[in-house]
ZADO-1210 file (C-alpha; in nm, 4 decimals, padded with zeros to 6 digits):
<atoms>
<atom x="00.0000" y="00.0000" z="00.0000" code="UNK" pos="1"/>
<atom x="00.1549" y="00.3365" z="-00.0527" code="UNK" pos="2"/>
<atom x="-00.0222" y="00.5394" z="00.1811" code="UNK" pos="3"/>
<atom x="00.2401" y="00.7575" z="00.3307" code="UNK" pos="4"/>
<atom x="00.3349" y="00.6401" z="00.7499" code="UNK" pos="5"/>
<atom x="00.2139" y="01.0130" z="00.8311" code="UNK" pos="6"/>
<atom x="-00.1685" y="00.9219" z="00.7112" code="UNK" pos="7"/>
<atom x="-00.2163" y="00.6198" z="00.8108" code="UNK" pos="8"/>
<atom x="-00.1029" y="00.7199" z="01.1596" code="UNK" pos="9"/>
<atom x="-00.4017" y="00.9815" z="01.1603" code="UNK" pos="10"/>
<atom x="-00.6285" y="00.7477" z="01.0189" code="UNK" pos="11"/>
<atom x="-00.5588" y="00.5540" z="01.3350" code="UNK" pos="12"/>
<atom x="-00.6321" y="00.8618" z="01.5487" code="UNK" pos="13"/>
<atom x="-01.0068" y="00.9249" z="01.3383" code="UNK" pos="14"/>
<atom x="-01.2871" y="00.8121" z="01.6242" code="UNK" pos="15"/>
<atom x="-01.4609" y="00.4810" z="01.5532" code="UNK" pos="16"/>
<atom x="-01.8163" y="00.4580" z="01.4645" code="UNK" pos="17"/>
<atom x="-02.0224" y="00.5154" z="01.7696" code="UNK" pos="18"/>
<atom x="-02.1067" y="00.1764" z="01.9517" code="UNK" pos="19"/>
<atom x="-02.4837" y="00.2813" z="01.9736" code="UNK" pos="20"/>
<atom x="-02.5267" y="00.3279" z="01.5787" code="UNK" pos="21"/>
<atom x="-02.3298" y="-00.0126" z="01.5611" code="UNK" pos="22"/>
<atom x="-02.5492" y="-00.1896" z="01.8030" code="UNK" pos="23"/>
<atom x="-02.8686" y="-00.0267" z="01.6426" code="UNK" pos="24"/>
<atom x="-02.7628" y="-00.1485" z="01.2971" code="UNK" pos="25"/>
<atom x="-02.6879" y="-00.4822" z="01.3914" code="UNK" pos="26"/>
<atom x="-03.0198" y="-00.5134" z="01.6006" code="UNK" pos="27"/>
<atom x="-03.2590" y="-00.3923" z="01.2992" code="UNK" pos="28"/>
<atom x="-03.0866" y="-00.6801" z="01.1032" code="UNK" pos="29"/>
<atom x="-03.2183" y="-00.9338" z="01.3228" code="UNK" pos="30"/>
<atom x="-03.5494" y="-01.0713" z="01.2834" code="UNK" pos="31"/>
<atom x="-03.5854" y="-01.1177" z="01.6469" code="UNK" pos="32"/>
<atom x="-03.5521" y="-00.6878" z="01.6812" code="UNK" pos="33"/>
<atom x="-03.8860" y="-00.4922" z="01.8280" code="UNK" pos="34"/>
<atom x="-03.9535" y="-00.1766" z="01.8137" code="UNK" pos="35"/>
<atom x="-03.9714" y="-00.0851" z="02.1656" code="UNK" pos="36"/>
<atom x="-03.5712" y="-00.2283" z="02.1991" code="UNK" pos="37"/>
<atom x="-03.4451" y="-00.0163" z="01.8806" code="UNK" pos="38"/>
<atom x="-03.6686" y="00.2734" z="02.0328" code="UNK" pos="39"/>
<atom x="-03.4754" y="00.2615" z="02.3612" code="UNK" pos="40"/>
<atom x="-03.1544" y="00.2449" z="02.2209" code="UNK" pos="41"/>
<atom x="-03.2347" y="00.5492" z="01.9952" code="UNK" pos="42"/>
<atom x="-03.3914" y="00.7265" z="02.2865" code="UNK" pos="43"/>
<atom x="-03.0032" y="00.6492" z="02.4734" code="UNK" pos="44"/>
<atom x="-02.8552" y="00.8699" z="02.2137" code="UNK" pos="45"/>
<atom x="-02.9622" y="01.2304" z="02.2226" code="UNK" pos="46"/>
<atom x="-02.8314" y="01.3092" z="01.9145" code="UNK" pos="47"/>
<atom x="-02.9897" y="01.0535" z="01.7407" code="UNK" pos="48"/>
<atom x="-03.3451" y="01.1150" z="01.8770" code="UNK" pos="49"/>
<atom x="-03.3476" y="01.4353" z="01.7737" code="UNK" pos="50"/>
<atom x="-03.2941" y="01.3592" z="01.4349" code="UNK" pos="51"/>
<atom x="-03.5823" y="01.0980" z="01.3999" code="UNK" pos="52"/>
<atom x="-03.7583" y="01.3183" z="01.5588" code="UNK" pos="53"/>
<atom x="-03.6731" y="01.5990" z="01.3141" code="UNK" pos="54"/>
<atom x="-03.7292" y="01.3701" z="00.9913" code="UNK" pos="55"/>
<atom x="-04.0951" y="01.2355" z="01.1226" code="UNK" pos="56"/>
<atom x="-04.1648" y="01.6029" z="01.1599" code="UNK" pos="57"/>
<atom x="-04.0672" y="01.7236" z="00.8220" code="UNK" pos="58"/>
<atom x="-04.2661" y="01.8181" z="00.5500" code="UNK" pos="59"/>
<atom x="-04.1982" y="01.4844" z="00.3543" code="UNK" pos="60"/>
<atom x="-04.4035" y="01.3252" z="00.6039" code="UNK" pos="61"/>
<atom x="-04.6433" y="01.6082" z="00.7296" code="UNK" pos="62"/>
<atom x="-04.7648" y="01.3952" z="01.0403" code="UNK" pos="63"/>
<atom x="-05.0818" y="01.5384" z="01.1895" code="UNK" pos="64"/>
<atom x="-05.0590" y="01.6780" z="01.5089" code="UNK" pos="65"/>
<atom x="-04.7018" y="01.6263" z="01.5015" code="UNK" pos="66"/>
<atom x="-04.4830" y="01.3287" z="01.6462" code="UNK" pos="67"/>
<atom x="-04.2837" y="01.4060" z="01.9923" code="UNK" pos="68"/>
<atom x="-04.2127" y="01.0695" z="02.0726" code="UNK" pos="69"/>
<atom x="-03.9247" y="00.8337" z="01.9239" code="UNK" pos="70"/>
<atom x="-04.1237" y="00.4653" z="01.9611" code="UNK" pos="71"/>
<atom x="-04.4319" y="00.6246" z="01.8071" code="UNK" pos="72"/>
<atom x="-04.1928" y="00.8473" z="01.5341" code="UNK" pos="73"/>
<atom x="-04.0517" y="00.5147" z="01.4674" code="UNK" pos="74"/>
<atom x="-04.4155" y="00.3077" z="01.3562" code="UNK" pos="75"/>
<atom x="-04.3804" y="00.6029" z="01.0883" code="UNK" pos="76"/>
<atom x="-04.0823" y="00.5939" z="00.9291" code="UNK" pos="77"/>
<atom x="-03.9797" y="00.2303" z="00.9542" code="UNK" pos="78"/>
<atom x="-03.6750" y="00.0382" z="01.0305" code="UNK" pos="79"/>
<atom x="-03.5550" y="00.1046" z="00.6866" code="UNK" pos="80"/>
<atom x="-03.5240" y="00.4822" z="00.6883" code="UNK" pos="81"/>
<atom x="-03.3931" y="00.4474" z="01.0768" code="UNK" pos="82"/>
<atom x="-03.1136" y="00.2664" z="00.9944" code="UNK" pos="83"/>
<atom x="-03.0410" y="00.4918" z="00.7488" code="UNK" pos="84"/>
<atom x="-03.0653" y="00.7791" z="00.9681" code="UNK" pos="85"/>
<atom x="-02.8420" y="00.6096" z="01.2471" code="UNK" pos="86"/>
<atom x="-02.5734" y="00.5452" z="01.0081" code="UNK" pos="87"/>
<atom x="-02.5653" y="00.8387" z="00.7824" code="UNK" pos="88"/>
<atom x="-02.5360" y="01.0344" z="01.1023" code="UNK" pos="89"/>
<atom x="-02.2701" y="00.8583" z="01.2277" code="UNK" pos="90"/>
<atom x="-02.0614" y="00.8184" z="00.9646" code="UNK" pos="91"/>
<atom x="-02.0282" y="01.1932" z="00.8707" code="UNK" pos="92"/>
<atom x="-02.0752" y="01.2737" z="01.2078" code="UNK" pos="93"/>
<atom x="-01.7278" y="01.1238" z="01.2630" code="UNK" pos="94"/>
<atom x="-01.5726" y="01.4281" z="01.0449" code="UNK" pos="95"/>
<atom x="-01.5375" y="01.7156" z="01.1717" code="UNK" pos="96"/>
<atom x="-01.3881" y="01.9433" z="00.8893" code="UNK" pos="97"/>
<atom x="-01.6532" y="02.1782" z="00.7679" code="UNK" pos="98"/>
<atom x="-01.5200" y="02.1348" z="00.3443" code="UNK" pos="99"/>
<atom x="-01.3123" y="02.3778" z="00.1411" code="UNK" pos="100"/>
<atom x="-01.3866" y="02.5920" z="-00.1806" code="UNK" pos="101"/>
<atom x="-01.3435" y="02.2863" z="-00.4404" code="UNK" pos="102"/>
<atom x="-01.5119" y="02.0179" z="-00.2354" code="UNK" pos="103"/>
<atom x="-01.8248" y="02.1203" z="-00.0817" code="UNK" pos="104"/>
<atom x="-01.9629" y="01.8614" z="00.1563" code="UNK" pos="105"/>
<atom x="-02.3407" y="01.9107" z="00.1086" code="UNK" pos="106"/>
<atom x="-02.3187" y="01.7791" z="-00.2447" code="UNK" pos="107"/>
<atom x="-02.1009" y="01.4888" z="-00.1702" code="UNK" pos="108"/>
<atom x="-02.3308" y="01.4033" z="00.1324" code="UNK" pos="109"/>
<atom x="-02.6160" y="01.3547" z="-00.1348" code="UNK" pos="110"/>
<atom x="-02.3814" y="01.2054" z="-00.3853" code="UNK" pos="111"/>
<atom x="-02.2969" y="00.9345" z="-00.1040" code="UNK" pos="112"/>
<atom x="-02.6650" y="00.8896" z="00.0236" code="UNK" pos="113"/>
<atom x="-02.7995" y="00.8911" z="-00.3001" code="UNK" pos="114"/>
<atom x="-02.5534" y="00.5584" z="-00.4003" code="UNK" pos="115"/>
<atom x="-02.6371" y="00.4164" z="-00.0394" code="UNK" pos="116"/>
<atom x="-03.0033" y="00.4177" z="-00.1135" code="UNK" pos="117"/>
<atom x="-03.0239" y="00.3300" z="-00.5038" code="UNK" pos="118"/>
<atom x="-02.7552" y="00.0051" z="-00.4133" code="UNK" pos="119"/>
<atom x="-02.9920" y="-00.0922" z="-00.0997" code="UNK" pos="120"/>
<atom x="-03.3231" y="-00.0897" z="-00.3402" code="UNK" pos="121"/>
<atom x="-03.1226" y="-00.2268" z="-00.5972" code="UNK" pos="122"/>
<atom x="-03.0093" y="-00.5020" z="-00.3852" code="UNK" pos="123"/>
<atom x="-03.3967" y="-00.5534" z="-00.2615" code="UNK" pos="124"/>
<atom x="-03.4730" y="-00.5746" z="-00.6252" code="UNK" pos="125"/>
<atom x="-03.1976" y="-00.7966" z="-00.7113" code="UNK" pos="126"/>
<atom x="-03.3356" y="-01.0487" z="-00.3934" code="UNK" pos="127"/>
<atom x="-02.9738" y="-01.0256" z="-00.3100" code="UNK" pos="128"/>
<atom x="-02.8658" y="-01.0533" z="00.0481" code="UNK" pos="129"/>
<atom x="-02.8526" y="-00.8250" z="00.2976" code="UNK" pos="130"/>
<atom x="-02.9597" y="-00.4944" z="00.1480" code="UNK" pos="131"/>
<atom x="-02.8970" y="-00.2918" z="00.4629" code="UNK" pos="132"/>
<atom x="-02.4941" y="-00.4077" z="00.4084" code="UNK" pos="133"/>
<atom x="-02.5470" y="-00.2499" z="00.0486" code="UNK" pos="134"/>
<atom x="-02.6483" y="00.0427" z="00.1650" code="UNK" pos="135"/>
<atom x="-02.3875" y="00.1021" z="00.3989" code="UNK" pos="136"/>
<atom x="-02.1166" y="00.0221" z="00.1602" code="UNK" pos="137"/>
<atom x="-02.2928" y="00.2833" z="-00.0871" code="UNK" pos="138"/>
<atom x="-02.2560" y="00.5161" z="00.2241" code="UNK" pos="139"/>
<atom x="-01.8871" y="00.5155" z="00.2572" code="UNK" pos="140"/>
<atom x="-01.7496" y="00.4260" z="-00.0482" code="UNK" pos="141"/>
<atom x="-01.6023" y="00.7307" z="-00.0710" code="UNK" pos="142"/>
<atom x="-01.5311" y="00.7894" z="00.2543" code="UNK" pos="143"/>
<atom x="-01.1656" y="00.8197" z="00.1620" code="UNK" pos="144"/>
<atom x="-01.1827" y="01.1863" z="-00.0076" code="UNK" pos="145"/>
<atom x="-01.3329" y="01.2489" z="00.3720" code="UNK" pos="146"/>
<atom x="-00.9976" y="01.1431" z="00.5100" code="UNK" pos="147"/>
<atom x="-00.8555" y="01.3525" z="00.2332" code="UNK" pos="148"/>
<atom x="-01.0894" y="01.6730" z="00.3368" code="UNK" pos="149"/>
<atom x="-00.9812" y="01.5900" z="00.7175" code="UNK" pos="150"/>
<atom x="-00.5752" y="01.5380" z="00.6781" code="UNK" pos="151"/>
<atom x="-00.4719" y="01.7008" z="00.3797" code="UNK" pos="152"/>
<atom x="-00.7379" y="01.9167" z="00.2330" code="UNK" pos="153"/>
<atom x="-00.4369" y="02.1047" z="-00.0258" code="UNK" pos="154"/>
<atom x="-00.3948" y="01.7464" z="-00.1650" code="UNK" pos="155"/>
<atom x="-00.7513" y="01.7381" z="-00.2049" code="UNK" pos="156"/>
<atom x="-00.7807" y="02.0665" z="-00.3885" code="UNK" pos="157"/>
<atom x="-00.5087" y="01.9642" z="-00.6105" code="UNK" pos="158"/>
<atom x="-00.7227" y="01.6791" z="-00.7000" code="UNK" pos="159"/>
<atom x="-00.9992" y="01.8617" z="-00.8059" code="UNK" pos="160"/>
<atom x="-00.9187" y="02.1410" z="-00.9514" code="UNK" pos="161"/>
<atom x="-00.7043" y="01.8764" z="-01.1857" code="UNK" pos="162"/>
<atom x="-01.0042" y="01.6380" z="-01.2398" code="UNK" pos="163"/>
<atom x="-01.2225" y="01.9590" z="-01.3826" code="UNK" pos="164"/>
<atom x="-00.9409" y="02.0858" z="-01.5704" code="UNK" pos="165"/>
<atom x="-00.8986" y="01.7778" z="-01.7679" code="UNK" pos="166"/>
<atom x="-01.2263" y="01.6054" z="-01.7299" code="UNK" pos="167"/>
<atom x="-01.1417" y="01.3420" z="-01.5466" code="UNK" pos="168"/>
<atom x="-01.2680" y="01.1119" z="-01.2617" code="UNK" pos="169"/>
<atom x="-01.1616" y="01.1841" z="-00.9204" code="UNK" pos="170"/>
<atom x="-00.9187" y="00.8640" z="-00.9401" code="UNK" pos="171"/>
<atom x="-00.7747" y="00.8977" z="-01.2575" code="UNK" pos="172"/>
<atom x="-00.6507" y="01.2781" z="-01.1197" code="UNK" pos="173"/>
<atom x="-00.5538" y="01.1302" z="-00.8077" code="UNK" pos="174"/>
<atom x="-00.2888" y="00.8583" z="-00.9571" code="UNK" pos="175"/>
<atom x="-00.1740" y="01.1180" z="-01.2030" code="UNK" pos="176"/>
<atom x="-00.0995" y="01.3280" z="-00.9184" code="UNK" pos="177"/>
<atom x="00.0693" y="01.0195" z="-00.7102" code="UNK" pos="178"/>
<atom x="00.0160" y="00.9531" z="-00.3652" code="UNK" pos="179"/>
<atom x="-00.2348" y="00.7207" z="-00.1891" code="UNK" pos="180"/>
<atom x="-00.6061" y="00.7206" z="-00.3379" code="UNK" pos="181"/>
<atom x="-00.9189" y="00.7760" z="-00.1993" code="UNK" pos="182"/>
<atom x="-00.9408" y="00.4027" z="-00.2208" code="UNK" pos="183"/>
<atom x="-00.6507" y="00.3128" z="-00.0325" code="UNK" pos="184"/>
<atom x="-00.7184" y="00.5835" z="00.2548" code="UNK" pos="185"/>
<atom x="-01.1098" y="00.4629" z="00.2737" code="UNK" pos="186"/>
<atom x="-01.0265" y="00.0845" z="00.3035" code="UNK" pos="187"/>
<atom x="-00.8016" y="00.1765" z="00.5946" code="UNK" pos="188"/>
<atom x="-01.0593" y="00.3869" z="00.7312" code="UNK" pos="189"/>
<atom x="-01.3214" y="00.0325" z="00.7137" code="UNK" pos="190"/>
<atom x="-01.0240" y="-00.1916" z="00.8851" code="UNK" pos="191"/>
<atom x="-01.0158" y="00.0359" z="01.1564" code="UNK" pos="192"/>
<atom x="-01.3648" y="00.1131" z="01.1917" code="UNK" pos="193"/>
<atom x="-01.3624" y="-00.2846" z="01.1856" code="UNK" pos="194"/>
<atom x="-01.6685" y="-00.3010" z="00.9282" code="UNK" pos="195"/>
<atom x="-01.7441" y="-00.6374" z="00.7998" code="UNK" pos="196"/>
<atom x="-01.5386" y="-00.7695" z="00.4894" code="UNK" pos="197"/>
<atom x="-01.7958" y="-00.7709" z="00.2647" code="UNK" pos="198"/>
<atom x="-01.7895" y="-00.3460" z="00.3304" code="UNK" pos="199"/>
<atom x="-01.4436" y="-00.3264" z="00.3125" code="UNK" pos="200"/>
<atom x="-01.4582" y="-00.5254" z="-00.0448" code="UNK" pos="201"/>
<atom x="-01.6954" y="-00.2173" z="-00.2012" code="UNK" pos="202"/>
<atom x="-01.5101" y="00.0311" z="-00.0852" code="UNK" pos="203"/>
<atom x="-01.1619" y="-00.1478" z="-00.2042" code="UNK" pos="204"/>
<atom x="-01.3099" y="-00.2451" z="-00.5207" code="UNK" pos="205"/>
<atom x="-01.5756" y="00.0333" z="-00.6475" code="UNK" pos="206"/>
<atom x="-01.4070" y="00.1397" z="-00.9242" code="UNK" pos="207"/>
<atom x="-01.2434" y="-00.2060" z="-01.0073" code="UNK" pos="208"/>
<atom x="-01.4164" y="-00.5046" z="-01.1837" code="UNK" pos="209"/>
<atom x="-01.4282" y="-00.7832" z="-00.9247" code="UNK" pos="210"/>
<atom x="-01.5627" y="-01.1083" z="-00.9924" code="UNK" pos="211"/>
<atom x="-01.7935" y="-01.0197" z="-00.6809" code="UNK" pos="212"/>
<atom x="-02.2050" y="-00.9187" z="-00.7172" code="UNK" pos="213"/>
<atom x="-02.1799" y="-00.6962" z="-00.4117" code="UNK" pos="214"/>
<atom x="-01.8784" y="-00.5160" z="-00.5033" code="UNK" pos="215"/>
<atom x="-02.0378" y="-00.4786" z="-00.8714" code="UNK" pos="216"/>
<atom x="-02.4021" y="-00.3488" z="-00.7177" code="UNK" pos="217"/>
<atom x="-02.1739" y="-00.0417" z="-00.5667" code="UNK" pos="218"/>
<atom x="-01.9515" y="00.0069" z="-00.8647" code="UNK" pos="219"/>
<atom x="-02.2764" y="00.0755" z="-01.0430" code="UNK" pos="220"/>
<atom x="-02.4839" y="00.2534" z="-00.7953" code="UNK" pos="221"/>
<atom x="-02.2089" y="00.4936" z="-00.7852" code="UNK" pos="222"/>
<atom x="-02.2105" y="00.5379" z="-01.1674" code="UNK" pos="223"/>
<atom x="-02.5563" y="00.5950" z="-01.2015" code="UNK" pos="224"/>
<atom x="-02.5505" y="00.8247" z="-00.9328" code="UNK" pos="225"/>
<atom x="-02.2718" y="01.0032" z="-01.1115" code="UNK" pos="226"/>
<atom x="-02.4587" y="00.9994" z="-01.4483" code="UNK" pos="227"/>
<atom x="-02.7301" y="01.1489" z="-01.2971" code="UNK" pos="228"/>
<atom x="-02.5481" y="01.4264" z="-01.1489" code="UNK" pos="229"/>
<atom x="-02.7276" y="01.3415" z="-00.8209" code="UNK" pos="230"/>
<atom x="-02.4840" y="01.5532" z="-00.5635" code="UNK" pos="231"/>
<atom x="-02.1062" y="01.5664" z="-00.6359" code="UNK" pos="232"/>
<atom x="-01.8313" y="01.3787" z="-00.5275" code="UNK" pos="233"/>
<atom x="-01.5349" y="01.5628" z="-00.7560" code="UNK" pos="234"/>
<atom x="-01.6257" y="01.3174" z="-01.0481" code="UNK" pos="235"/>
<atom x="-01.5770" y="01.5193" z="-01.3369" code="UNK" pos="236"/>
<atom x="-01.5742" y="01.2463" z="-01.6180" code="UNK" pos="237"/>
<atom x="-01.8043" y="01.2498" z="-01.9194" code="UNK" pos="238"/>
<atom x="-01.7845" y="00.9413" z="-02.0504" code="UNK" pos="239"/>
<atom x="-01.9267" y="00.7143" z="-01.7658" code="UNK" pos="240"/>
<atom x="-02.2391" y="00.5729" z="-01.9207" code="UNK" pos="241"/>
<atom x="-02.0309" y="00.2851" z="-02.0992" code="UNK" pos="242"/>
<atom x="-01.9043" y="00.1513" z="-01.7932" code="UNK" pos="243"/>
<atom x="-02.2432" y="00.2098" z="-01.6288" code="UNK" pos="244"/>
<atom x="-02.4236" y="00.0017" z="-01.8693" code="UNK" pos="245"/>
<atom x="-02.1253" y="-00.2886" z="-01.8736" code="UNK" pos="246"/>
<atom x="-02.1747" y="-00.3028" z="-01.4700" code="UNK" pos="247"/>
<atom x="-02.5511" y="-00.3205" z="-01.5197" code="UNK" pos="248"/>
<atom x="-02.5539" y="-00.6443" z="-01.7530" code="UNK" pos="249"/>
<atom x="-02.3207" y="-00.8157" z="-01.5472" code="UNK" pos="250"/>
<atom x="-02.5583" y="-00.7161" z="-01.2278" code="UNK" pos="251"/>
<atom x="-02.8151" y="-00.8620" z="-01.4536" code="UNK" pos="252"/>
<atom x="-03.0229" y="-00.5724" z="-01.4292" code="UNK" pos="253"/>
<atom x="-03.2665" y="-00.5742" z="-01.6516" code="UNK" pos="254"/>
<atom x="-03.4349" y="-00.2768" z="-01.8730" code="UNK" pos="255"/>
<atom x="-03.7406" y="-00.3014" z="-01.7177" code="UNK" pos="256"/>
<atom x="-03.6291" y="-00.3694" z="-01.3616" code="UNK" pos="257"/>
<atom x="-03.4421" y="-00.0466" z="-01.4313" code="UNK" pos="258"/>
<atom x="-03.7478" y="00.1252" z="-01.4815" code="UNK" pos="259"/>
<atom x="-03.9366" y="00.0562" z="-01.2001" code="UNK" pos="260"/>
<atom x="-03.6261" y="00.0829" z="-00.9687" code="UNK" pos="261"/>
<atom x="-03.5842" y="00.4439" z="-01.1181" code="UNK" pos="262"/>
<atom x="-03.9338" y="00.5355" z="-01.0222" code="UNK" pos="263"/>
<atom x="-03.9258" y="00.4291" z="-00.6615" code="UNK" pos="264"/>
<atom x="-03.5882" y="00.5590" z="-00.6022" code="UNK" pos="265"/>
<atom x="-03.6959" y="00.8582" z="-00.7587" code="UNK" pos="266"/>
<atom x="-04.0092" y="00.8953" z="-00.4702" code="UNK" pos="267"/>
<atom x="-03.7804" y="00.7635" z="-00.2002" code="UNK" pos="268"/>
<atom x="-03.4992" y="00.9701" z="-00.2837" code="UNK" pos="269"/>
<atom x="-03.7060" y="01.3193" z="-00.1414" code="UNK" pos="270"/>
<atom x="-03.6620" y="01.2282" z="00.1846" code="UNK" pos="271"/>
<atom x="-03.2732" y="01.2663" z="00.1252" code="UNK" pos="272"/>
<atom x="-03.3167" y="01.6652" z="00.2539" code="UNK" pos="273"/>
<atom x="-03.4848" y="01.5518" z="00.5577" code="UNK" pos="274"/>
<atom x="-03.2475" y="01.3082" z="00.6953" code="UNK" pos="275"/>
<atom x="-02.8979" y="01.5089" z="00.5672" code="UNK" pos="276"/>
<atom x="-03.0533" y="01.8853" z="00.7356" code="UNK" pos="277"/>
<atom x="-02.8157" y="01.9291" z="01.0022" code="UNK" pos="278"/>
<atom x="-02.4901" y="01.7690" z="00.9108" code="UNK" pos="279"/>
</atoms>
């Protein structure tokens, strides 16, 4: 790996994932989770209640009366959009650099959400297993150029401002520029977060063909994301629909599955605004 000693040593030094968004997360997975235990261990986390609280109060779900209560906030918005909540907070919550002139973080917040969310439906569409791992790996796979933002944000806007200059993807600018990727930094960042392999594998291999249908369902959720200009994440290459349609045939994605994936991601989607307000 050629991630300079200096890095990795502050890598080391980021804060892991908070234990209550872990043990939230691994709880919705099981089938044996109620809602009165996830609503407890929500209601442990201040933080974290205010936000569901927030989102079941927003307009996208204009509530009558109002919701002040997590359990009954939760019957609402489902385990689905909690966990998503719990970890999208978490993760960026982790960060604490508020982004620089060439790398804004609202638009790479969507960018990442929006390929956490498309992978998980695409993985419920797929009847692949566990969706909920697919959205979390859509989440962070880019949670290197966060580590870039944090340690070495000059390195960063070198990266950028080269990527628009030529038209090129974010990687392509970084290993013309030499030093560790995005790639590199963000699979360290997964080791010592200690996510499960299957995570680490998207994030290693998201813009690599891997004989691997998980690692292939985030190499294309995070092309169609790009080709949709859906948030930013310093992507500036024009000429990402081939490889979007090669990853989709070998997802086995069909036309018409496409179709009415598009349309409920589409609806879905809306509530990105409510659960990213605040970070």
């Amino acid at each position: 790996m050629s991630t300079h000693s200096p890095w990795i040593e502050k890598i080391q030094s980021l804060p892991v994932l908070p234990q209550i968004a872990m043990r939230v997360t691994e709880r919705m997975q099981s089938p044996t989770a109620t809602l009165g235990e996830i609503s407890d261990l929500i209601k442990s986390d201040v933080g974290l209640s205010a936000k569901v609280l927030r989102l079941a109060n927003s307009s996208y779900y204009s509530i009558p009366g109002g919701v002040s209560d997590v359990s009954k906030a939760l019957q609402y918005l489902g385990f689905t959009t909690i966990a998503q909540i719990v970890l999208t907070s978490s993760v960026f919550g982790s960060f604490k650099t508020q982004g620089i002139r060439e790398f804004s973080l609202a638009p790479f917040w969507l960018h990442s959400f929006a390929v956490g969310q498309l992978a998980e439906m695409t993985a419920r569409t797929l009847q692949m297993e566990s969706p909920s791992d697919a959205f979390i790996g859509g989440l962070i796979h880019d949670v290197g150029k966060l580590i870039l933002l944090e340690i070495a944000p000059e390195h960063l806007s070198r990266i950028v401002r080269l990527a628009r200059e030529k038209k090129l993807s974010f990687l392509a600018a970084e290993k013309e520029l030499g030093d560790s990727t995005h790639v590199e930094l963000g699979l360290e960042l997964a080791r010592h977060w200690k996510l499960p392999p299957g995570i680490q594998n998207a994030i290693a291999h998201h813009h690599s063909v891997k004989n691997d249908r998980a690692c292939t369902l985030i190499q294309w959720a995070n092309l169609r994301v790009n080709f949709r200009n859906l948030g930013n994440s310093g992507n500036f290459d024009p000429t990402i629909e081939a490889a979007m349609n090669e990853t989709q045939t070998r997802l086995g994605l069909s036309t018409g599955a496409l179709e009415a994936l598009e349309i409920h991601f589409q609806k879905e989607f809306e509530k990105a605004g409510a659960i990213l307000s605040g970070h």
